[in-house]
N, C-alpha and C positions, 0 to 999 in steps of 0.2 A: 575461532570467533564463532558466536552463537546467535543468529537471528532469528528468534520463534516470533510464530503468526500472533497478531494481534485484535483485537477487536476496536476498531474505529466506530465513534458512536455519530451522532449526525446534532450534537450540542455542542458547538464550540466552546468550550468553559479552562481549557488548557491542560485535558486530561484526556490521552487517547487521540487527540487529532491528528498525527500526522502519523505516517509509518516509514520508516528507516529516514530518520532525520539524524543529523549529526556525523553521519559515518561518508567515509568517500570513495563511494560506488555509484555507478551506474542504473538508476532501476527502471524496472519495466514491469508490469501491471496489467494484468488479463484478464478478462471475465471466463465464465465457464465456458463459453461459446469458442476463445480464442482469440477476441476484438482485442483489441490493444486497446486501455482506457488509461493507462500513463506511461509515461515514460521520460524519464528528465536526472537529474540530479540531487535533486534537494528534498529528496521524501514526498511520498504522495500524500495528499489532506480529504483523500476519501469522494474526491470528486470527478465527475464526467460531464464532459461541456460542457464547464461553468456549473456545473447541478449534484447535488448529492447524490453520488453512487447508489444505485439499489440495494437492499440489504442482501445479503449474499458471501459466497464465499469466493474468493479471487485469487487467482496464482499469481508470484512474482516471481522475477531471478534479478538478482543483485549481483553486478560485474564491478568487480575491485580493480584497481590499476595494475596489479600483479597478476590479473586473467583470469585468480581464482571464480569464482562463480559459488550464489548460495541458491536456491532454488526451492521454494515452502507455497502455504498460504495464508492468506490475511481472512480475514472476516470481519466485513459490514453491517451491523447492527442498528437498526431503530431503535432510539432509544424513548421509553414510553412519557417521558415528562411533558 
């Protein structure tokens, strides 16, 4: 199974908004710093407290129910419209 980083744009229009949606893992979501800005089940939508993520790039690891683990990054983009 193949998870490459995405780029989440900050337009909800149903293209790019959420990352690792569909699949049944674990995910957790980190800034460059290390803060934890998700963590849950159902795909991150690019947000922190409530607010669009800064644009940036962000580590995740994805824990599947068989313990495997993926491990990458995402990238948060403004998008100029």
């Amino acid at each position: 199974m193949y998870i490459l980083g995405l780029h989440l744009n900050d337009i909800l229009d149903g293209k790019n908004d959420t990352f690792i949606t569909g699949y049944d893992a674990h995910i957790q979501v980190f800034s460059r710093f290390g803060h934890t800005v998700y963590e849950g089940d159902d795909g991150w939508d690019g947000t922190y407290k409530g607010q669009p993520a800064d644009p940036g790039v962000y580590y995740y690891i994805a824990t599947f129910p068989n313990g495997e683990q993926k491990k990458g990054t995402v990238q948060v983009v403004k998008n100029s419209k």
